[in-house]
N, C-alpha and C positions, 0 to 999 in steps of 0.2 A: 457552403455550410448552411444546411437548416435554420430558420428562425424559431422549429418548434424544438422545444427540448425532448431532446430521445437520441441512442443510441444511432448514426446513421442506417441508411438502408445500403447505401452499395457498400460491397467488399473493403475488408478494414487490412485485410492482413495479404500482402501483395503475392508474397513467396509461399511457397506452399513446403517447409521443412518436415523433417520428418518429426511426427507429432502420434502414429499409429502403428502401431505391428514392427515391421521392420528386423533388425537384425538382433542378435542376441545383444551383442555392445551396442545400441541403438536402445533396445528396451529396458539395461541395465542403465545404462546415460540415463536414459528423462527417472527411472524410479530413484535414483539418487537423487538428481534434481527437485521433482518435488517432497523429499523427505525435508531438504534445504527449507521450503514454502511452512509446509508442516510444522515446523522447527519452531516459526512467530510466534503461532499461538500457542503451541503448548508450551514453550519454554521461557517464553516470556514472559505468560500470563503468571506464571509459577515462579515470577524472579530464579528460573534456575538460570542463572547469569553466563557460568562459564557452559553449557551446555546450547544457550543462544550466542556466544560470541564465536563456536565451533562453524556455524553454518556460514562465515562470513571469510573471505580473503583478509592478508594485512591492512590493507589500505582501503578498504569496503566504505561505502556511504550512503545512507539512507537518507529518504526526504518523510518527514510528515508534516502536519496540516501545523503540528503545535510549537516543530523543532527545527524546521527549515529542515540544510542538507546538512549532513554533521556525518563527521568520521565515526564509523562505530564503536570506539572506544569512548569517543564522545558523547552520541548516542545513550550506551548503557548507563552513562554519568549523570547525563540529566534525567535519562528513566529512574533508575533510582531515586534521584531527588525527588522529583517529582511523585514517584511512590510514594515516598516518605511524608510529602506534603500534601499526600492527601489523594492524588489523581489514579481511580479506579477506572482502569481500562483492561477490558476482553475482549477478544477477538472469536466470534464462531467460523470455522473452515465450512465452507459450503460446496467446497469442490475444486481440484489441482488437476492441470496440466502442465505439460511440460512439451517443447521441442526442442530437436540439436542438430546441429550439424559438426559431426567427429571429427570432419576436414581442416575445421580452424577451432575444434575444441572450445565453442561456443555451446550454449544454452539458452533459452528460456521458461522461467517457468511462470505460470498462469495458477493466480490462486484468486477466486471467489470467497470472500469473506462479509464478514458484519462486525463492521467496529461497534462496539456497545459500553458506554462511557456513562456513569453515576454521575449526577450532580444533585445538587440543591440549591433552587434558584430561587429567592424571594420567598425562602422556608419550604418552598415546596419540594420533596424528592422526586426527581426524575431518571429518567433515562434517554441519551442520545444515541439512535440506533444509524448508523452511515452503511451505506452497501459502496461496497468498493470493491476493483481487482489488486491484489497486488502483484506487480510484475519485477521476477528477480532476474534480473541480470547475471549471468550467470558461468564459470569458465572453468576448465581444467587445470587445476595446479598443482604440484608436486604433492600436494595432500591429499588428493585428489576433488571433486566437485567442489565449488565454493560462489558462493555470490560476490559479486563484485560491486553490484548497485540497488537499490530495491527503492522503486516509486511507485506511487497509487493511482488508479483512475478512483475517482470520487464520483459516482453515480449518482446515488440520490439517499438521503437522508430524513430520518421525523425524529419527533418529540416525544415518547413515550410515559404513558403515566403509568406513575407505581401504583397506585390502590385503583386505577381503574377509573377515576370520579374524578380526581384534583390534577390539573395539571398549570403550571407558570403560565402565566401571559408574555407572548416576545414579540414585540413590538416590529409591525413591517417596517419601521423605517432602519430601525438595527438591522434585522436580517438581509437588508438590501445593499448592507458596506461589504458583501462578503457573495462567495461567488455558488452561484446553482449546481448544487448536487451534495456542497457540505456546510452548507450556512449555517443551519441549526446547530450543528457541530462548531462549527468557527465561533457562533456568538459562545457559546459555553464554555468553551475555551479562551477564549478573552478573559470572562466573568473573573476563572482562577489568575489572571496576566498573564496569560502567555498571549507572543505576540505569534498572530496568524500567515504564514505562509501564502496569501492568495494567489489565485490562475492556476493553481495545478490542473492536471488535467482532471476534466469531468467525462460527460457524455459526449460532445460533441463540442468543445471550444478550440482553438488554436493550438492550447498545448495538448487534446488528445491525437490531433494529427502528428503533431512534432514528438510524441511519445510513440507511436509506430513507426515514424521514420526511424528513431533511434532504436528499436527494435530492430528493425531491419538493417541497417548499418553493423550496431551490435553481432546479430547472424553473418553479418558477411564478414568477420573480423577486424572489422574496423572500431574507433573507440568513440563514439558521440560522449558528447558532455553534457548529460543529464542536469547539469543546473542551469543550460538554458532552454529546457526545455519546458 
């Protein structure tokens, strides 16, 4: 493992699934798949509730930075609240892929995004912009596509100022209880109480390798358990 921070240099992804061209039921798989990806941001962003809890399996569980890993019905429960109280969070899609293999009716999809989260800290308005992947875990079920799990790589994140001129002061020693790639992100989400998730995966820490393992196992249809990862 690197000691500088950056995405590794050698090969991340061991297996080479089918992820291009391929067969008709191949390229109808991943376009459902990342419709699944798709799904966050538009349907979330938009509180359209039941139209975001379609993309998920029964038993489905997401992890974020602000809510740990929580069953998606639990999930939409504290989004909501959270909506309610205030917490203004977008997502921009920056770009979806998808691979599968039909054999064990497995998936992944691969979505490039930008969390971008409104605060106001010490009067000042901001914005916390986080670049992340999100990766959906992803299976075939009698409904057909569905995610079954969705965790983030946390890349790297700043501080954004609203008028261009003003922005909050955060203190390096705050930013340093919390882990490289969504710090800025983390301290801001505290500010509102929410209690922080750290070690997810970022760029290059322990849990980005143990998030491609579980990718991988995931493909071979096997079940990793994504909350230790």
């Amino acid at each position: 493992m690197s000691d500088m921070y950056n995405i590794p240099v050698q090969e991340t992804a061991p297996t080479p699934w089918n992820h291009i061209n391929g067969t008709t039921e191949e390229i109808l798989a991943r376009y459902c798949i990342t419709e699944l990806c798709k799904g966050w941001p538009v349907y979330r962003d938009a509180s359209e509730w039941r139209n975001y809890r379609d993309l998920f399996s029964d038993d489905a569980v997401v992890f974020t930075t602000w809510s740990g890993g929580l069953k998606i019905n639990d999930f939409i429960d504290v989004s909501k609240k959270g909506r309610g109280n205030g917490d203004f969070i977008m997502h921009r899609e920056n770009g979806t892929l998808a691979e599968v293999n039909l054999a064990k009716g497995r998936g992944i999809g691969k979505m490039k995004a930008t969390i971008t989260q409104r605060f106001t800290i010490d009067g000042i308005p901001c914005d916390i912009d986080g670049d992340c992947r999100f990766i959906f875990f992803c299976k075939m079920t009698s409904d057909g596509w569905k995610a079954q799990w969705v965790k983030l790589f946390y890349e790297k994140d700043k501080l954004v100022s609203i008028d261009g001129k003003n922005a909050p002061h955060v203190p390096e020693s705050e930013l340093a209880k919390y882990t490289e790639g969504y710090k800025y992100l983390s301290y801001a989400q505290h500010t509102l109480g929410h209690e922080i998730l750290k070690d997810l995966p970022n760029a290059n820490n322990k849990a980005f390798f143990n998030m491609y393992a579980a990718m991988e196992e995931w493909m071979k249809g096997g079940e990793p358990d994504l909350y230790k990862v």
